[in-house]
KEVEX-884686 format. One record per atom (N, C-alpha, C): residue number from 1; residue in three letters; atom name; z, x, y. Coordinates in nm, 4 decimals. Layout:
(NUM; ala; CA; (Z; X; Y)),
...
***
This chain:
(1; unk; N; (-5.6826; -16.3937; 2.2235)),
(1; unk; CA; (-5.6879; -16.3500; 2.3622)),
(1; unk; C; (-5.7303; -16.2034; 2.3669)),
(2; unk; N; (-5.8485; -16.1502; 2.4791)),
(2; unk; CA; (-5.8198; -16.0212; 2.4785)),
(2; unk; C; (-5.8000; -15.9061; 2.5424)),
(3; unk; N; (-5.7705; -15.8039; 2.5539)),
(3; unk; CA; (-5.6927; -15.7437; 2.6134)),
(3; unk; C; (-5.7334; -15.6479; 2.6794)),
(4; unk; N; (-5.7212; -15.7220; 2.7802)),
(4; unk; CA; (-5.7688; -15.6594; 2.9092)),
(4; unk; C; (-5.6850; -15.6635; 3.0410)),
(5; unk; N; (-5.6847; -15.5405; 3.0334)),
(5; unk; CA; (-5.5080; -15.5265; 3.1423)),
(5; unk; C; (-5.5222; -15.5707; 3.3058)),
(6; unk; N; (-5.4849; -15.6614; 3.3441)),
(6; unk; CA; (-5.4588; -15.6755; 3.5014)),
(6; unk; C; (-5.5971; -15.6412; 3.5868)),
(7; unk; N; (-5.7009; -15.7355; 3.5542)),
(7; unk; CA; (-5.7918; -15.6690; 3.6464)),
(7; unk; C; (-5.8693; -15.8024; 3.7047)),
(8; unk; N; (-5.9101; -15.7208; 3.8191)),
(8; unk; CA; (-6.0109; -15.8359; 3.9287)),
(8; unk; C; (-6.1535; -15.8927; 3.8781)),
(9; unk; N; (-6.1931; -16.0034; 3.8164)),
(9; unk; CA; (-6.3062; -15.9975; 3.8036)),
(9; unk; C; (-6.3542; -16.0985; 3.8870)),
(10; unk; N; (-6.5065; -16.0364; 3.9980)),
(10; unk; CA; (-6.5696; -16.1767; 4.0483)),
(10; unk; C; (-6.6552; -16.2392; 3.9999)),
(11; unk; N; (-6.6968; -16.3150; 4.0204)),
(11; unk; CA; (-6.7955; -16.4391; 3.9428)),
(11; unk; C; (-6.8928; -16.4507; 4.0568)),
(12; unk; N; (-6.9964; -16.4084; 4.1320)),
(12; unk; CA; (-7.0694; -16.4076; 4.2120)),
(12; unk; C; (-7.1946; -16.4278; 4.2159)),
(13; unk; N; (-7.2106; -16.5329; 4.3055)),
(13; unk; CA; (-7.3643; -16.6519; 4.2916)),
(13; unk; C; (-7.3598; -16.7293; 4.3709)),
(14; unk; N; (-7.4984; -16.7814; 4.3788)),
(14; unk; CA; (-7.5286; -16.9635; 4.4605)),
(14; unk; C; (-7.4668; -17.0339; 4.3792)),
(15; unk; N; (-7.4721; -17.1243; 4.4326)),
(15; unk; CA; (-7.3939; -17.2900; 4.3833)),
(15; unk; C; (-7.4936; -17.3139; 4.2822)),
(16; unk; N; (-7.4349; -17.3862; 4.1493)),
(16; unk; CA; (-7.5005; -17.3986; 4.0404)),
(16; unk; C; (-7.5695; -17.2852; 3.9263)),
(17; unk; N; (-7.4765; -17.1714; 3.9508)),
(17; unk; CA; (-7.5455; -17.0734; 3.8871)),
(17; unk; C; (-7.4996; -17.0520; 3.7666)),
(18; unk; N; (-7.3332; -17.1608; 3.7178)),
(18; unk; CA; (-7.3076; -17.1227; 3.5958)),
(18; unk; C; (-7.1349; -17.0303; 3.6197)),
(19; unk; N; (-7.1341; -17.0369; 3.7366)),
(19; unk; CA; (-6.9437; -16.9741; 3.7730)),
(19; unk; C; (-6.8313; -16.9735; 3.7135)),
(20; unk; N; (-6.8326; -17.1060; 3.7780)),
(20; unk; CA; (-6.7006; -17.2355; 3.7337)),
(20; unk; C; (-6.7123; -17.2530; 3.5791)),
(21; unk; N; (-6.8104; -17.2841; 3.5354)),
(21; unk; CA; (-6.8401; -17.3302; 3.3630)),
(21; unk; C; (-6.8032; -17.2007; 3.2937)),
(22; unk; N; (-6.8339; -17.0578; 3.3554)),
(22; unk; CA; (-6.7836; -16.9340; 3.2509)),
(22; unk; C; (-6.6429; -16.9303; 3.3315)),
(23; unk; N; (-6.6015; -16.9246; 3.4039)),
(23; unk; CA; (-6.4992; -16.9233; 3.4242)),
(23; unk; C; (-6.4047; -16.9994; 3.3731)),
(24; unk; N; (-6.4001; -17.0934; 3.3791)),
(24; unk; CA; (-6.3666; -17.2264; 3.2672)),
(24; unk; C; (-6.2970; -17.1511; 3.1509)),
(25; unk; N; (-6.4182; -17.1225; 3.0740)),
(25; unk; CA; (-6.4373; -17.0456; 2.9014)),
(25; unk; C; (-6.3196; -16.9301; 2.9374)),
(26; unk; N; (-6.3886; -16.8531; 3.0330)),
(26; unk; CA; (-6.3349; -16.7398; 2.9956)),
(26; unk; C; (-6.0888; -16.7279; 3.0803)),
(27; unk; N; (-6.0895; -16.8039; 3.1253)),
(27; unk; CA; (-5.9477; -16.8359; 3.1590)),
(27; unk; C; (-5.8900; -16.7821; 3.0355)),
(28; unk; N; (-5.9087; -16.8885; 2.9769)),
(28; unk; CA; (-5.8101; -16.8938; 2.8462)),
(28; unk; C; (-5.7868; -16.7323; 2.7158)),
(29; unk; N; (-5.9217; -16.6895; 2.7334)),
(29; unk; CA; (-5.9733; -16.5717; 2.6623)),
(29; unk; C; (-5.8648; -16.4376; 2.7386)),
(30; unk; N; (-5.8799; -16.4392; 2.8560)),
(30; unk; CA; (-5.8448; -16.3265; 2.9261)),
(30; unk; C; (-5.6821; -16.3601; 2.9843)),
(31; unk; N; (-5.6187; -16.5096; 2.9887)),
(31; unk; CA; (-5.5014; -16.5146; 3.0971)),
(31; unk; C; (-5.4760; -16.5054; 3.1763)),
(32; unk; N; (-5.6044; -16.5863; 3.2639)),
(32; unk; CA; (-5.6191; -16.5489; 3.4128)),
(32; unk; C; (-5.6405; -16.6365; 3.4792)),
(33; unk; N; (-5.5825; -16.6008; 3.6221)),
(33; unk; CA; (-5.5752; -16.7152; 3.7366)),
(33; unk; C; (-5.6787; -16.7216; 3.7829)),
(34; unk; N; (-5.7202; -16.8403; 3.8253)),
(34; unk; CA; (-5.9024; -16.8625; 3.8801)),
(34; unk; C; (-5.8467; -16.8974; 4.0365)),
(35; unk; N; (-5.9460; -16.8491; 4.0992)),
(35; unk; CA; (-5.9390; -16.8421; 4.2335)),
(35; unk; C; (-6.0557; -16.9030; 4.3057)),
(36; unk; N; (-6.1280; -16.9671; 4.3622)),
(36; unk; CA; (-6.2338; -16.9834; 4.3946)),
(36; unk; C; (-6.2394; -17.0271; 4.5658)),
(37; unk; N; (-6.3756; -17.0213; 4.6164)),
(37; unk; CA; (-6.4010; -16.9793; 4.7602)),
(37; unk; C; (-6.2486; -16.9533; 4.8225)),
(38; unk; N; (-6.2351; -17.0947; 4.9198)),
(38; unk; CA; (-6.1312; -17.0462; 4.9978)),
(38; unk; C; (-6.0038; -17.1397; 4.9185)),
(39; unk; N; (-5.9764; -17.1036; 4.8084)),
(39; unk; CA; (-5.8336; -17.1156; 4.7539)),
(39; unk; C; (-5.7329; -17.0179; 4.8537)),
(40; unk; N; (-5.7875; -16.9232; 4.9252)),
(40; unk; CA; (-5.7082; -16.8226; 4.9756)),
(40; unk; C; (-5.6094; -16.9383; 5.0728)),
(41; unk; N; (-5.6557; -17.0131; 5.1377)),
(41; unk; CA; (-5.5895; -17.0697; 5.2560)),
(41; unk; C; (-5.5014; -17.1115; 5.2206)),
(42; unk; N; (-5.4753; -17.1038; 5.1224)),
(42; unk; CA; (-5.3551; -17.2325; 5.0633)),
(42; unk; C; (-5.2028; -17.0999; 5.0695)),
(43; unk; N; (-5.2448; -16.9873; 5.1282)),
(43; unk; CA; (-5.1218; -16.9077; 5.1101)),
(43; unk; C; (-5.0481; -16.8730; 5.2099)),
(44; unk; N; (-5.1412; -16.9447; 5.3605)),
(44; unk; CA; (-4.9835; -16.9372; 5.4237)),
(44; unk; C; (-5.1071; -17.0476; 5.5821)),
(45; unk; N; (-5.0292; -17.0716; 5.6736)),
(45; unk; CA; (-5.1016; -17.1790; 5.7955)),
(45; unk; C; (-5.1805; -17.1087; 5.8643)),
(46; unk; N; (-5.1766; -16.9254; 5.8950)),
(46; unk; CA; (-5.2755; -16.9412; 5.9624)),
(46; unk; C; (-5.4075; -16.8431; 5.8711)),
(47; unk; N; (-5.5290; -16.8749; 5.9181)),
(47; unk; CA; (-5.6291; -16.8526; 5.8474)),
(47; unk; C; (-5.6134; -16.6823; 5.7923)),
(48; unk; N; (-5.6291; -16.6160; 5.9197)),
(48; unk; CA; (-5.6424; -16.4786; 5.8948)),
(48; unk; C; (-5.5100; -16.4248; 5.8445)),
(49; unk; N; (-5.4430; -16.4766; 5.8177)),
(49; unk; CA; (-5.3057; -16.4281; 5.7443)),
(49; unk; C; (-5.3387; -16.4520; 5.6116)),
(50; unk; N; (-5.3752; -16.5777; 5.5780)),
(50; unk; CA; (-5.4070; -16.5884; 5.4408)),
(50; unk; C; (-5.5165; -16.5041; 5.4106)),
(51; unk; N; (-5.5825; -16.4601; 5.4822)),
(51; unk; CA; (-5.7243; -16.3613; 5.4397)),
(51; unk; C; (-5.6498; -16.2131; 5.3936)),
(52; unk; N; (-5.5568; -16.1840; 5.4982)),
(52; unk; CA; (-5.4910; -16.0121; 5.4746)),
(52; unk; C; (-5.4103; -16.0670; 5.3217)),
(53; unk; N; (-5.3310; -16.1730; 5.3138)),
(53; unk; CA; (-5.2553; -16.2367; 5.1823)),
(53; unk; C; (-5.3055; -16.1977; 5.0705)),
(54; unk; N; (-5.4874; -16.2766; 5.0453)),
(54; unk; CA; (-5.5467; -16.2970; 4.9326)),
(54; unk; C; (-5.5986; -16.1174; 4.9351)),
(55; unk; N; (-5.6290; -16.0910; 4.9916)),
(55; unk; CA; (-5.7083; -15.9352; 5.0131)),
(55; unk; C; (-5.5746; -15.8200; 4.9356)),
(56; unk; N; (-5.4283; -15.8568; 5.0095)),
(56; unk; CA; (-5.3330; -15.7648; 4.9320)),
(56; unk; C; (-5.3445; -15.8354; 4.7648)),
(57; unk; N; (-5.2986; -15.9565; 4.7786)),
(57; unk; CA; (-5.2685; -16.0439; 4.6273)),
(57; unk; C; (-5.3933; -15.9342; 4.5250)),
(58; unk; N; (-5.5139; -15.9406; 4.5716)),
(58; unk; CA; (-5.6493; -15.8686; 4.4679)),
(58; unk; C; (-5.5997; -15.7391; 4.4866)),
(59; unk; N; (-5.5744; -15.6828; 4.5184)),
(59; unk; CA; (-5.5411; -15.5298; 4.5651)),
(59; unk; C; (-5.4568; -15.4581; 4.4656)),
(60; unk; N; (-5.3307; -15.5739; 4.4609)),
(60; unk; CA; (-5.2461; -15.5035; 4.4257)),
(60; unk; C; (-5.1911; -15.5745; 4.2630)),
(61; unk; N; (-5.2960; -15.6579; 4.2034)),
(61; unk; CA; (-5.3614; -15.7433; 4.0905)),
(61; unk; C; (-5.2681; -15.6074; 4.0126)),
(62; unk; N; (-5.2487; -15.5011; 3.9632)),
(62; unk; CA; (-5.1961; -15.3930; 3.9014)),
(62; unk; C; (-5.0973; -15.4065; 3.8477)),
(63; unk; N; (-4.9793; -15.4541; 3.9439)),
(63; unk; CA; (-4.8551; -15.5096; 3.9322)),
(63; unk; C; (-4.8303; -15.6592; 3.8567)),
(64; unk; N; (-4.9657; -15.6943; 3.8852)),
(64; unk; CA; (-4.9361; -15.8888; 3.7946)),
(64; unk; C; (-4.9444; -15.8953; 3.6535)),
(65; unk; N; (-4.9130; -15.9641; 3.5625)),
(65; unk; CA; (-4.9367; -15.9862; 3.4055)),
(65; unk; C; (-5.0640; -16.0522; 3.4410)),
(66; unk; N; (-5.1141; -16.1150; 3.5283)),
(66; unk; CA; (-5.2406; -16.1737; 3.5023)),
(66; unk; C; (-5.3249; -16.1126; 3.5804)),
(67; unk; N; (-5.4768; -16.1418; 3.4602)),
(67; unk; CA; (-5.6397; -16.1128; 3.5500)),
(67; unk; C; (-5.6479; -16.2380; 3.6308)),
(68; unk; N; (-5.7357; -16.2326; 3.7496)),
(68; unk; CA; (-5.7502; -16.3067; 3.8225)),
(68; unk; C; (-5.9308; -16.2785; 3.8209)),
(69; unk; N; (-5.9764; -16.3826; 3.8162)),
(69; unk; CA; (-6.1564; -16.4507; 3.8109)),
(69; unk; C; (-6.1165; -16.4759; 3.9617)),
(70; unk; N; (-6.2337; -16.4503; 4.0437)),
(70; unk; CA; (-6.2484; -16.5045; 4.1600)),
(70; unk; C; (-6.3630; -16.5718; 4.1643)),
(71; unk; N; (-6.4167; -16.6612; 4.1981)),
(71; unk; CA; (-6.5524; -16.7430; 4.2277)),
(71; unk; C; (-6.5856; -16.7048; 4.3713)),
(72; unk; N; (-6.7176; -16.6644; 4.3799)),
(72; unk; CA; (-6.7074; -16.6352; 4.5210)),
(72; unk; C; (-6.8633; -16.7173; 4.4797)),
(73; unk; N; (-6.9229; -16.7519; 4.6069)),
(73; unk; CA; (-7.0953; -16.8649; 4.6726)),
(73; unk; C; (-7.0694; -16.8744; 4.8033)),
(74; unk; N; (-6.9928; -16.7627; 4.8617)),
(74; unk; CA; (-7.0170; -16.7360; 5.0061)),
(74; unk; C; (-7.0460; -16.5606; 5.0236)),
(75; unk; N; (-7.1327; -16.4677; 5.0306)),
(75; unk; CA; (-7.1534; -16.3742; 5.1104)),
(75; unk; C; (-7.0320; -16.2666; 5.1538)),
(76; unk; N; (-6.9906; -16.3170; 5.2550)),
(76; unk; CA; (-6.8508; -16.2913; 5.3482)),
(76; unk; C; (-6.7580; -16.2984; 5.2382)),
(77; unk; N; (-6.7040; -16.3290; 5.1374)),
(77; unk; CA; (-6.6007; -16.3696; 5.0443)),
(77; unk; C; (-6.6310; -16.2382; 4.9613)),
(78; unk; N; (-6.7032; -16.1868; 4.9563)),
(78; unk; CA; (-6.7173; -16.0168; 4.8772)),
(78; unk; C; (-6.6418; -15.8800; 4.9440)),
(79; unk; N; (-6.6313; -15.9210; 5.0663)),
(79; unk; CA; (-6.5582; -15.8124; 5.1392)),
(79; unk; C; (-6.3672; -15.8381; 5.1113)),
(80; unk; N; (-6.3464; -15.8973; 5.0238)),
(80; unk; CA; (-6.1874; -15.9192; 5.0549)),
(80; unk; C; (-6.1722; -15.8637; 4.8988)),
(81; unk; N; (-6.2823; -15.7930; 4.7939)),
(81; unk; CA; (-6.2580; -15.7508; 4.6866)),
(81; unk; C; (-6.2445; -15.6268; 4.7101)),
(82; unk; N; (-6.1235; -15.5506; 4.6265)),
(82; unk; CA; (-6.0801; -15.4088; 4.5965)),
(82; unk; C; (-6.2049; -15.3516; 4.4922)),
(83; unk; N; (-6.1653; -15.2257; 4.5306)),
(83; unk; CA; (-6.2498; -15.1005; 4.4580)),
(83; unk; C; (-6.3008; -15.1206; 4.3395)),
(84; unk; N; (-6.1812; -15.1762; 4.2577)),
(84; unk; CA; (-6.2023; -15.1193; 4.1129)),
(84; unk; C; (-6.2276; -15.2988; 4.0823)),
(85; unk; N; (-6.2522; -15.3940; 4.1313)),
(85; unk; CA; (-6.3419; -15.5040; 4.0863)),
(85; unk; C; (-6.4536; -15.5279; 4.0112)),
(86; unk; N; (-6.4221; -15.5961; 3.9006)),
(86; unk; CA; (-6.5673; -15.6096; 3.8224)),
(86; unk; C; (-6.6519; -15.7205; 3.9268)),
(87; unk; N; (-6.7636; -15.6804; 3.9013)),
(87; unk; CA; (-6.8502; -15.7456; 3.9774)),
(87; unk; C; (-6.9353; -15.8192; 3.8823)),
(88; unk; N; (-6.9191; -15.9101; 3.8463)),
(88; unk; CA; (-7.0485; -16.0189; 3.7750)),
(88; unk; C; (-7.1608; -16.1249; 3.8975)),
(89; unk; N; (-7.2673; -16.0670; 3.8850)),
(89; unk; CA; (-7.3410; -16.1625; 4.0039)),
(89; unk; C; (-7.4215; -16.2455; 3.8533)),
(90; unk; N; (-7.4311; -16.3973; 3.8902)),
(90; unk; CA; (-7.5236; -16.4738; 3.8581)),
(90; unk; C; (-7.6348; -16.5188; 3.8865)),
(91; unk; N; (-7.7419; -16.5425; 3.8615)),
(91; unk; CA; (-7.8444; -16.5634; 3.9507)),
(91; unk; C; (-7.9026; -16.6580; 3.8566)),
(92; unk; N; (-8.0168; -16.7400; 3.9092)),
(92; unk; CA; (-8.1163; -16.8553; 3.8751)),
(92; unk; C; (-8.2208; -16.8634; 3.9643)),
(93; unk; N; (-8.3207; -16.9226; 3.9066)),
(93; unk; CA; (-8.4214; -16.9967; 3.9602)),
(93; unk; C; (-8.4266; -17.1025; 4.0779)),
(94; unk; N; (-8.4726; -17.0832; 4.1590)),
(94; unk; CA; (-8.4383; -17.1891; 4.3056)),
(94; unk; C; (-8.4218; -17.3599; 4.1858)),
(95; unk; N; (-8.5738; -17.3654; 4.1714)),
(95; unk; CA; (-8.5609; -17.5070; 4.0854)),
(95; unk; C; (-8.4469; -17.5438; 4.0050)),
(96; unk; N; (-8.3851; -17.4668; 3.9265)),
(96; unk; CA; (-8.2777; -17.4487; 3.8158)),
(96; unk; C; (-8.2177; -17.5126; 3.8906)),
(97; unk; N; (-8.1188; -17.4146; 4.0160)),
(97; unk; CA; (-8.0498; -17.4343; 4.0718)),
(97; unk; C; (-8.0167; -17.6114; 4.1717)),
(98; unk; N; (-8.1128; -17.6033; 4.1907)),
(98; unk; CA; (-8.1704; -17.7822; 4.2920)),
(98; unk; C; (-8.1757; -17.8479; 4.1838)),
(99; unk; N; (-8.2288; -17.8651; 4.0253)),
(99; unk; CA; (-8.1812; -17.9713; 3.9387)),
(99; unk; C; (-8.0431; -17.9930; 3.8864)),
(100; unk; N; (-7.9992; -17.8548; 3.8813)),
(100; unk; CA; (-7.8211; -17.8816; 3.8444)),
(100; unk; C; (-7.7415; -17.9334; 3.9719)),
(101; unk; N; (-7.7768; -17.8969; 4.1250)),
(101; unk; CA; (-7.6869; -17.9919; 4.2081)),
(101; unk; C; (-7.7601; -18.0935; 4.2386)),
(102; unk; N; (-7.8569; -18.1632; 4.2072)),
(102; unk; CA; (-7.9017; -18.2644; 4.1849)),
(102; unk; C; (-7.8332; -18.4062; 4.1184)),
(103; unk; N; (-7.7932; -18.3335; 4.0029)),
(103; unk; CA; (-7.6986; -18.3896; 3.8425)),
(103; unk; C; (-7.6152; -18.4181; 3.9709)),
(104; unk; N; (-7.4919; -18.3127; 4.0113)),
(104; unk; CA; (-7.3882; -18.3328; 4.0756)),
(104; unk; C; (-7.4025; -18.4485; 4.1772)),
(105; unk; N; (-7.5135; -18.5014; 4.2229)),
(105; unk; CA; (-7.5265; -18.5835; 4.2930)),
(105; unk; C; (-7.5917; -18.7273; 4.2708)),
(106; unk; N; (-7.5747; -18.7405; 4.1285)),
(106; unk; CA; (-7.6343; -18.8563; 4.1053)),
(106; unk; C; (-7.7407; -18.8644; 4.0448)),
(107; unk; N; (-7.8661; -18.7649; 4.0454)),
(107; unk; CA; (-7.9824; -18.7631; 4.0281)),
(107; unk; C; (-8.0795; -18.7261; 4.1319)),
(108; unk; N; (-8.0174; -18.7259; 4.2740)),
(108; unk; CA; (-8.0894; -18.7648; 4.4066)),
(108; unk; C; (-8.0702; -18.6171; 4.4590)),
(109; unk; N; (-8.1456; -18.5185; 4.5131)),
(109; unk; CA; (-8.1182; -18.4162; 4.6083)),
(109; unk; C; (-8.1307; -18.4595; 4.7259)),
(110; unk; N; (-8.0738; -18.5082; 4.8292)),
(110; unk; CA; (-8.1299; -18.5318; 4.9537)),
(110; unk; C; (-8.1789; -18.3863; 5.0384)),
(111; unk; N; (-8.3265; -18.4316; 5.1193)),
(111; unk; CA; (-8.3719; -18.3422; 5.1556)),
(111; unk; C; (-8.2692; -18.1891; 5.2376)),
(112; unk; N; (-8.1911; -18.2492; 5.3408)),
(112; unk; CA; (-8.1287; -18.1337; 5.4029)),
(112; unk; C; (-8.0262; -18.0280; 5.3136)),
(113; unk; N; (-7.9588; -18.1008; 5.1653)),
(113; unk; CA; (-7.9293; -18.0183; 5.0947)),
(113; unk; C; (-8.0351; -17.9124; 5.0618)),
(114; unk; N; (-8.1364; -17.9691; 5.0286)),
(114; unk; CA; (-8.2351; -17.9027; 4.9409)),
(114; unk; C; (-8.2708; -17.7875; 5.0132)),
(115; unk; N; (-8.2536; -17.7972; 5.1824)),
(115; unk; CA; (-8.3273; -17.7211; 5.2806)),
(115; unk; C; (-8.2221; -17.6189; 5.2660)),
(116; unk; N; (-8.0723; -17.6558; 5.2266)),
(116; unk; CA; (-7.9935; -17.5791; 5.2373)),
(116; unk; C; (-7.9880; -17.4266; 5.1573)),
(117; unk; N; (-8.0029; -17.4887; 5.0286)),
(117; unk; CA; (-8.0160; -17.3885; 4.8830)),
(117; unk; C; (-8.1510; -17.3185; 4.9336)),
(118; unk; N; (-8.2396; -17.3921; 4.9541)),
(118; unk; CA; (-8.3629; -17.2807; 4.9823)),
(118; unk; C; (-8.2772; -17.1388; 5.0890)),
(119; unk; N; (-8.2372; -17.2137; 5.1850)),
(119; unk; CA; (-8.1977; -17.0917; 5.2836)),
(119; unk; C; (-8.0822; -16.9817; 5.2413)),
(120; unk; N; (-8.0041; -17.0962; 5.1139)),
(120; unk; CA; (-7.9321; -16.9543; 5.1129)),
(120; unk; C; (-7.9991; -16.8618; 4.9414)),
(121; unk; N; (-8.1083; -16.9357; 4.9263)),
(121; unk; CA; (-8.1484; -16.8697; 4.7817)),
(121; unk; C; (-8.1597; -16.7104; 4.8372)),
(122; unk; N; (-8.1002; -16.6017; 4.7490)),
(122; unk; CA; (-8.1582; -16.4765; 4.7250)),
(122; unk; C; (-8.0448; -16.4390; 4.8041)),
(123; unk; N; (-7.9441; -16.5127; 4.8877)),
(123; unk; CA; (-7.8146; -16.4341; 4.9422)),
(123; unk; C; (-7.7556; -16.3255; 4.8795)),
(124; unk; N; (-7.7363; -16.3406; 4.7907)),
(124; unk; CA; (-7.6166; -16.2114; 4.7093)),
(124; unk; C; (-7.7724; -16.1062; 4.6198)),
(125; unk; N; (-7.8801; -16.1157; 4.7110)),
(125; unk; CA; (-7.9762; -15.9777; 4.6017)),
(125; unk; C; (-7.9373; -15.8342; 4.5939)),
(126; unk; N; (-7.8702; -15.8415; 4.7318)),
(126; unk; CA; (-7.8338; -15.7014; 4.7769)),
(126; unk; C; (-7.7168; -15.6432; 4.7758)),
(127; unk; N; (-7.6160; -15.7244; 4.7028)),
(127; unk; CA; (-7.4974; -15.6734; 4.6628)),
(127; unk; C; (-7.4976; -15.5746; 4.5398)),
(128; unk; N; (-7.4085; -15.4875; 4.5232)),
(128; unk; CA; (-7.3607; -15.4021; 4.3692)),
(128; unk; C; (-7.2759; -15.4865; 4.3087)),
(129; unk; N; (-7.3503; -15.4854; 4.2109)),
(129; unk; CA; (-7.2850; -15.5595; 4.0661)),
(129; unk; C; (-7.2458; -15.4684; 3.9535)),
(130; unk; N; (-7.2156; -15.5099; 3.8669)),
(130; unk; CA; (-7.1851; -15.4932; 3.7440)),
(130; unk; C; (-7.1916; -15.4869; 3.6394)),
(131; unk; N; (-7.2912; -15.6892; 3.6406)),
(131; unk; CA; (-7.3217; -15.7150; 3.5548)),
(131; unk; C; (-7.4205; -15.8366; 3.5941)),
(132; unk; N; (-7.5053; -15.8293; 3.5600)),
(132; unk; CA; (-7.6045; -15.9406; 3.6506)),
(132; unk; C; (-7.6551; -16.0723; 3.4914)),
(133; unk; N; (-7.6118; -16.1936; 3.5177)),
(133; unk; CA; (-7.6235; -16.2914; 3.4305)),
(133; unk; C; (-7.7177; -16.4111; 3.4621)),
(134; unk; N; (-7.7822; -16.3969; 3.3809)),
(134; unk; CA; (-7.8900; -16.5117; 3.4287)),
(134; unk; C; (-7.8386; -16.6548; 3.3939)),
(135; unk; N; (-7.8156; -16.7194; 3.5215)),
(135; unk; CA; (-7.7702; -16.8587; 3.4784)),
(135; unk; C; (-7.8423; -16.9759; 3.3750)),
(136; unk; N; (-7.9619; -16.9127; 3.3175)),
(136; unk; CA; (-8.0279; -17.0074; 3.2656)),
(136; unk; C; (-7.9782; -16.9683; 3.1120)),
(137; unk; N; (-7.8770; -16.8797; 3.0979)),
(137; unk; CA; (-7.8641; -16.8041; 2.9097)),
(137; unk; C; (-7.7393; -16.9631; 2.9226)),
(138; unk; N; (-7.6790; -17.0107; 2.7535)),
(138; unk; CA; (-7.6445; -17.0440; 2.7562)),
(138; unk; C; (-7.4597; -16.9839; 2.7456)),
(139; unk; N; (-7.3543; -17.0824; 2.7687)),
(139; unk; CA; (-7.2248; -17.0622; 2.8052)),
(139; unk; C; (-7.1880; -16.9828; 2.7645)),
(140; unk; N; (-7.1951; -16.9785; 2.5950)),
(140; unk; CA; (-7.1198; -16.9031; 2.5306)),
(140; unk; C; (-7.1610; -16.7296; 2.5385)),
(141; unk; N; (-7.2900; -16.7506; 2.5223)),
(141; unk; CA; (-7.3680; -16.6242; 2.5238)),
(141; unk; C; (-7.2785; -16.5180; 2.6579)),
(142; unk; N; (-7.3417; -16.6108; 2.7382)),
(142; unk; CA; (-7.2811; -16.5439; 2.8976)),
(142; unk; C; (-7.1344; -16.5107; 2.8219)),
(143; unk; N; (-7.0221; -16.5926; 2.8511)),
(143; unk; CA; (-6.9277; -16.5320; 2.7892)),
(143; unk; C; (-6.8827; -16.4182; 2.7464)),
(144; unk; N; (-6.9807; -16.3982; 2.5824)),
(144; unk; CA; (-6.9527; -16.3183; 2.5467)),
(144; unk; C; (-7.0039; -16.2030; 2.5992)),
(145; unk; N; (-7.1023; -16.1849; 2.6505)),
(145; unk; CA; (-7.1680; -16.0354; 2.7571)),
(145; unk; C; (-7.0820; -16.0386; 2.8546)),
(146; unk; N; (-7.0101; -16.1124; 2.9300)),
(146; unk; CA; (-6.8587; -16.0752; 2.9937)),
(146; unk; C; (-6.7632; -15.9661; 2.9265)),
(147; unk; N; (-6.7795; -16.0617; 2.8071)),
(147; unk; CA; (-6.6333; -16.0193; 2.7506)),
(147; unk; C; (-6.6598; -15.8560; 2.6694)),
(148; unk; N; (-6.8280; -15.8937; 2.6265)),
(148; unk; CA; (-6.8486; -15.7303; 2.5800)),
(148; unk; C; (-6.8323; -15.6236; 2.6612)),
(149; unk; N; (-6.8691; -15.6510; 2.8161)),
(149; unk; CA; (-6.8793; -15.5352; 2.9075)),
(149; unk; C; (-6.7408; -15.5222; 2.9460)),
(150; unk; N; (-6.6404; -15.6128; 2.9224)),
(150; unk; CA; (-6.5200; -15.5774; 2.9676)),
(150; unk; C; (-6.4309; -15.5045; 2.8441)),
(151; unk; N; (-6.4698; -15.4972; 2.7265)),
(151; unk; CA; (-6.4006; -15.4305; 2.5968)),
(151; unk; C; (-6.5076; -15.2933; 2.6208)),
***
């Protein structure tokens, strides 16, 4: 395991960029709670309570024995991260991206998905990162350029 004290890291990308799969890997490495889109809701009935909830919970990440991975593939879901957040953005190829949720679907993209990913391709270009990972390297690799920039 290694040792890396109490800190926020996000995982930030379109759908299919490779998130969930390093996140996956990297849980076990670091001792950390995975969080993804709106896991937040689950912390209390009404919406915007759970938003101020999850926003203190990352905030105050200092006080916990555990790192917490957040998955974020919404935009809006970047504003509820504190200061000192590592920022990992992922990125891919439109195509990449439309053959891996493709898989997820059988083999079949139906057209209005497809219309979908086009519209949100290139969402997160304009965010500050950290560490920018090309979803097309393979698992482990990624991984470990996580894990190097965080030692």
């Amino acid at each position: 395991m290694y040792k890396v004290s109490k800190m926020v890291i996000a995982l930030i990308g379109e759908s299919c960029t490779g998130k969930s799969s390093v996140s996956k890997e990297l849980q076990n490495k670091l001792n950390a709670k995975i969080y993804s889109g709106k896991d937040y809701l689950r912390l209390s009935k009404s919406e915007e309570d759970s938003k101020l909830q999850f926003k203190k919970l990352l905030k105050d990440n200092e006080e916990s024995p555990q790192n917490i991975i957040y998955i974020i593939s919404e935009a809006e879901q970047t504003s509820f991260l504190p200061e000192k957040t590592i920022r990992i953005l992922f990125t891919a190829p439109l195509e990449t991206i439309k053959e891996r949720f493709s898989k997820r679907m059988n083999g079949h993209l139906p057209e209005p998905v497809a219309k979908s990913l086009e519209k949100k391709h290139g969402m997160f270009d304009n965010i500050a990162y950290d560490l920018n990972v090309n979803g097309e390297m393979p698992l482990q690799a990624v991984c470990d350029k996580i894990l190097g920039f965080l030692n």
